[in-house]
N, C-alpha and C positions, 0 to 999 in steps of 0.2 A: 504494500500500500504506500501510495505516493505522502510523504513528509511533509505535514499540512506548513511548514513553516520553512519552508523550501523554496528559493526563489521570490519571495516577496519583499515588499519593504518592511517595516517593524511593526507600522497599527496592519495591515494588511496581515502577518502571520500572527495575529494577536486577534484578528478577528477570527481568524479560518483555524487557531489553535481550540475557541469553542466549539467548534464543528464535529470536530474529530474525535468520533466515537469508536474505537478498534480496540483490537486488541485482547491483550489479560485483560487491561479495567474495564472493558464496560461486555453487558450481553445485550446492548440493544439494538433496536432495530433501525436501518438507514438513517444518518443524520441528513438534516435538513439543509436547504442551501446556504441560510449564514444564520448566525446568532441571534437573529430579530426572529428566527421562525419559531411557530407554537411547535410543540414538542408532545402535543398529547398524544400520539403514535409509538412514543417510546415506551416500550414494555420492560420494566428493570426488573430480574430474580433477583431483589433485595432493593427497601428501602421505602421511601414515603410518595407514596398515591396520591393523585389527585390536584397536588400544588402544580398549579400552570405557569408560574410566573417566572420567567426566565432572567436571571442579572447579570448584566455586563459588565464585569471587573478586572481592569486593564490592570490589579493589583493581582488575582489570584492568578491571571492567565500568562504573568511576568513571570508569577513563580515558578508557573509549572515550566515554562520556557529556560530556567534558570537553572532548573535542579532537570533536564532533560528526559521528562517524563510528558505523556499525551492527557490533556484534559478530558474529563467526562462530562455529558450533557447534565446526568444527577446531582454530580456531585456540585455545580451552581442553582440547582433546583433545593436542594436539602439544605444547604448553609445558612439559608434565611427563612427554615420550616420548624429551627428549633432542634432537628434530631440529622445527623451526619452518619448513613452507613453505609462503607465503603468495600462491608465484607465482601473477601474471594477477589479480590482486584489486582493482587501480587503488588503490591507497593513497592514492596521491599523499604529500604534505607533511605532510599531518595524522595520518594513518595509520602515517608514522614515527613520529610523538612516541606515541603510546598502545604499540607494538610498542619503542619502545626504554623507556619504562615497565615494560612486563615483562619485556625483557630484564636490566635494573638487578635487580629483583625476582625473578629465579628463574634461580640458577647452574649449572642442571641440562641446559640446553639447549647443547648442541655446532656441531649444523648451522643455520644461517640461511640460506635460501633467498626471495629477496624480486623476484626475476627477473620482469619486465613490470608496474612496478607504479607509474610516471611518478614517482619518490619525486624525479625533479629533484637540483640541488644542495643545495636548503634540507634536502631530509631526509636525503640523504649524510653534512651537518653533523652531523644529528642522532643518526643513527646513530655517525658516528665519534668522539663523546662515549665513545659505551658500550663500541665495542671498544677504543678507546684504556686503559680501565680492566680488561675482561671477562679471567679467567681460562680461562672453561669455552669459548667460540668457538672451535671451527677451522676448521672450513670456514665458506666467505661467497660466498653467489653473488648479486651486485649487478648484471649484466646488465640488459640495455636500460633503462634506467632515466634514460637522459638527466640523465646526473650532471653531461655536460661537463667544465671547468678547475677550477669553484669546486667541484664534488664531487670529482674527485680530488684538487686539493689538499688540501682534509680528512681523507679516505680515508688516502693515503700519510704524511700526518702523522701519522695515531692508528697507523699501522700499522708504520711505526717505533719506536713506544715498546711497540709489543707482543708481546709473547716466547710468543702462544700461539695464535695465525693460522696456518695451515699453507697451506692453498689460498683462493685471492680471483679470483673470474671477473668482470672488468669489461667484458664484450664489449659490442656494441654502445651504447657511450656515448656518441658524438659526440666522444672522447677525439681532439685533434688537436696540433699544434706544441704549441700552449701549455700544453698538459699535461706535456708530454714533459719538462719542466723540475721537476715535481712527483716524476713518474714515477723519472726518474733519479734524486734525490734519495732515493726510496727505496727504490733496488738499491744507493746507496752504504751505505745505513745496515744495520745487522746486526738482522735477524730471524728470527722463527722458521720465517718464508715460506718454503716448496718449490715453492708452483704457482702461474702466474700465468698467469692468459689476457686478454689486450689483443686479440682478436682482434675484427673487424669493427667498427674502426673509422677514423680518419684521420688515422694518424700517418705524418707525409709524410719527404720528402728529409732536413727540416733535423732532425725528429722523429729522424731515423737516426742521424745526425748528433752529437745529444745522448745517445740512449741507448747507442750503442756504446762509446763509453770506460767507463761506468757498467756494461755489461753485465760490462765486460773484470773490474772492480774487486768485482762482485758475489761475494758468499761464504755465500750462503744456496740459491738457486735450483738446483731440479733439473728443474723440467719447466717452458717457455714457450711460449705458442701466441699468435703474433702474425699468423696467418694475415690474408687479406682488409684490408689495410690497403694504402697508397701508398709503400712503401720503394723506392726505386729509385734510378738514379746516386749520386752521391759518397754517400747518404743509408745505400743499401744495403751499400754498399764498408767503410764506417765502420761499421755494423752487425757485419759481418762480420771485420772486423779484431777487434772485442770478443768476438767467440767465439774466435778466436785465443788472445787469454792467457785466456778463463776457464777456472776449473780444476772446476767446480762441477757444469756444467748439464749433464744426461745425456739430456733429451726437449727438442728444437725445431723448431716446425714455421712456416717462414716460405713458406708455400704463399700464395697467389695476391697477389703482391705484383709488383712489376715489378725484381727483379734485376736480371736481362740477363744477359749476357756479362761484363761487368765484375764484378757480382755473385758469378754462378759462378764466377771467377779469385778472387775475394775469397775466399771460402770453402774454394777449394782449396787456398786459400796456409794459411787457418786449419786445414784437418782435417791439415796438413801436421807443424803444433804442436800442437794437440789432443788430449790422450790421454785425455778422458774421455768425449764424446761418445758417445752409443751409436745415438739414431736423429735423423733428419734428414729433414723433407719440403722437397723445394722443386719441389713439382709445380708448374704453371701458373704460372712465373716470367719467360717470354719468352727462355728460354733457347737458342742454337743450338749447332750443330754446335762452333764454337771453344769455346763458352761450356763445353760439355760434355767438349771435350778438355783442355780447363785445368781443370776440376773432376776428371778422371779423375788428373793429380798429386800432388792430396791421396792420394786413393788407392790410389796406387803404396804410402804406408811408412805410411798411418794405421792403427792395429793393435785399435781399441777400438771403431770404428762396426760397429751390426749390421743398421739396415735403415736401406735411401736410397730413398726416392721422387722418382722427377723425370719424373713422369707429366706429360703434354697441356703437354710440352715442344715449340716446332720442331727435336728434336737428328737426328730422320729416322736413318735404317738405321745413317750413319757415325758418329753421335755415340753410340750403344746400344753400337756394335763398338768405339768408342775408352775408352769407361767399362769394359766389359766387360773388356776386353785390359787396363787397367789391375789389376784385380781380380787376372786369373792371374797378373801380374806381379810379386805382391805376395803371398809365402809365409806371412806370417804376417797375414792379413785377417782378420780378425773378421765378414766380411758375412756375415749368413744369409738378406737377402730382398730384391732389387736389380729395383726397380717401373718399369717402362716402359709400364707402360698408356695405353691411347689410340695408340702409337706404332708406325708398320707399319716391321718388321725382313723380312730375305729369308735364304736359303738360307747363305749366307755367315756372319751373326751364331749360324744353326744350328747349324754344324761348329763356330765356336767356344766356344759353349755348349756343347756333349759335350766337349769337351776340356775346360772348365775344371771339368765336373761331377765327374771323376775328379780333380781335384787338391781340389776344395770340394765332396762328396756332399752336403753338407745345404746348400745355397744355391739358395735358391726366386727364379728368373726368372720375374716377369709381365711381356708381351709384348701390343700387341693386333695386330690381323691381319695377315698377312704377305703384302706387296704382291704382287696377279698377278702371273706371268712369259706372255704371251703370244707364243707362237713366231708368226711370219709367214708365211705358208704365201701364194706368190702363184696364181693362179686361172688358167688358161690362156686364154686369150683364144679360142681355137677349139680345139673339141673333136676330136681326129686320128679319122678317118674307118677304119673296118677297107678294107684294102687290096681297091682294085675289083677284080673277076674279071675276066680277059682273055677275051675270045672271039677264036675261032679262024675 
């Protein structure tokens, strides 16, 4: 495709640089003859509907000219709609510097969205200039982005000094140990952060390790999704002691991690102190039967959790009837939706589910199949013959 900035004079490849829709960045459809043309034709797979108004800024389209990257028709549609998302566009490095240019340049955008877009740590840095300063960001979705150490370091630097971040999704970052030390540094620090998603990446044993005292001290957090990550032994234990004294966090989901049994004891001992917690996954944690009956503890006296998922758990029939039992035992429960999916219960966890549905009418049990009972019926070896007639 011919180089919209090829052969012209300066306002001439600064007009025809808005044109030019190709490429990685954009999926849409034929651009229009020049920059004054309406744009409702364009079909974006990601981003904001509907806004018609198209703006000509001989500043954003300097930048992209500057930093040698191709403009998108969206991306001047979005920047004055309040919400900028630019996922799946391959940015890369360079593609920060012109996007944190007009973020500097226009206070009006809230949501950043920049999710699959290889911006590495060099343009992490770059970014975290702007939010380190930005009043108008709250939401920031930085996903897969192969940010690694040196992009979160940056990240939770600027995001410590920022009093107007609400939610930061850094999932799949390659985020491992040596992040964990960035990471915790700022759940210590006071922000305006509520949401944080660390999930699907590789913060291990020692990762746990670190972040559990910092979880304990955290005073901002209300929702964490650390799912798909390696927390397991003393990693996870320590995890879990830091929800113990937090007084904050009300949504965590440490689903497909490797707890264990020691894990789930950890947590039982924490929802034991706990009174603000409200839901809790710890599906696919490698949890068993003991692991489940010392998690049912917690839940004898915890009085504020309302939904526990411990789906495609090994807890089998015994550890479903020792969770459960724990529930009725425990008059003032808060549960209203107690998930054993994937998990085959029998006739026995039935009767005591009716009983505890009359003490908890609104507490929704998911269950998966309920193991055959096959009677043995043995087959006679020779079939008894009708009694022969006697002759006379």
């Amino acid at each position: 495709m011919k180089d919209p900035f090829e052969g012209a004079d300066e306002d001439e490849e600064l007009e025809e640089g808005a044109m030019a829709v190709a490429g990685a960045f954009a999926e849409l459809q034929e651009a229009e003859d020049s920059l004054n043309a309406d744009l409702d034709s364009d079909q974006e797979t990601e981003g904001i509907h509907g806004h018609r108004e198209l703006a000509k800024d001989p500043l954003c389209l300097r930048s992209c000219q500057t930093h040698s990257i191709m403009p998108v028709s969206c991306f001047f549609r979005q920047r004055i709609a309040g919400e900028l998302n630019l996922r799946h566009r391959g940015l890369g490095p360079q593609g920060a510097q012109a996007v944190a240019f007009t973020l500097t340049n226009n206070p009006s955008i809230k949501r950043l969205d920049l999710r699959d877009n290889g911006l590495c740590g060099t343009g992490a840095e770059v970014l975290a200039a702007v939010l380190r300063k930005s009043s108008s960001i709250c939401d920031v979705d930085l996903s897969e982005n192969q940010l690694g150490v040196t992009g979160a370091q940056a990240l939770c630097a600027a995001l410590a000094e920022n009093q107007t971040v609400q939610k930061i999704q850094l999932a799949g970052n390659h985020l491992e140990e040596q992040a964990a030390q960035h990471l915790a540094a700022f759940l210590l620090a006071h922000t305006s952060v509520k949401s944080l998603d660390l999930s699907y990446n590789q913060l291990n044993d020692l990762a746990g390790e670190i972040l559990g005292p910092a979880l304990a001290e955290n005073t901002g957090l209300t929702e964490l999704n650390i799912r798909w990550n390696h927390l397991r032994g003393s990693g996870a234990t320590a995890f879990a002691k830091g929800l113990e004294a937090n007084i904050f966090l009300k949504v965590l989901d440490i689903s497909y991690n490797g707890f264990g049994d020691s894990g789930a004891s950890a947590v039982g001992e924490a929802l034991k102190a706990n009174n603000v917690l409200e839901e809790l996954n710890l599906s696919n944690n490698r949890i068993s039967v003991v692991g489940a009956l010392n998690l049912g503890f917690g839940l004898q006296v915890n009085q504020t959790l309302r939904i526990l998922v411990v789906s495609r758990n090994p807890i089998q029939n015994e550890g479903c009837f020792g969770l459960l039992k724990s529930v009725r035992d425990n008059p003032a429960s808060a549960l209203e939706l107690l998930d054993f999916s994937d998990i085959q219960v029998n006739r026995e966890f039935d009767d005591l589910a009716s009983s505890v549905k009359v003490i908890l009418p609104g507490l929704c049990l998911k269950t998966g199949a309920h193991r055959p009972e096959y009677k043995k019926e043995l087959l006679p070896l020779f079939k008894p013959s009708s009694p022969a007639s006697t002759t006379k």
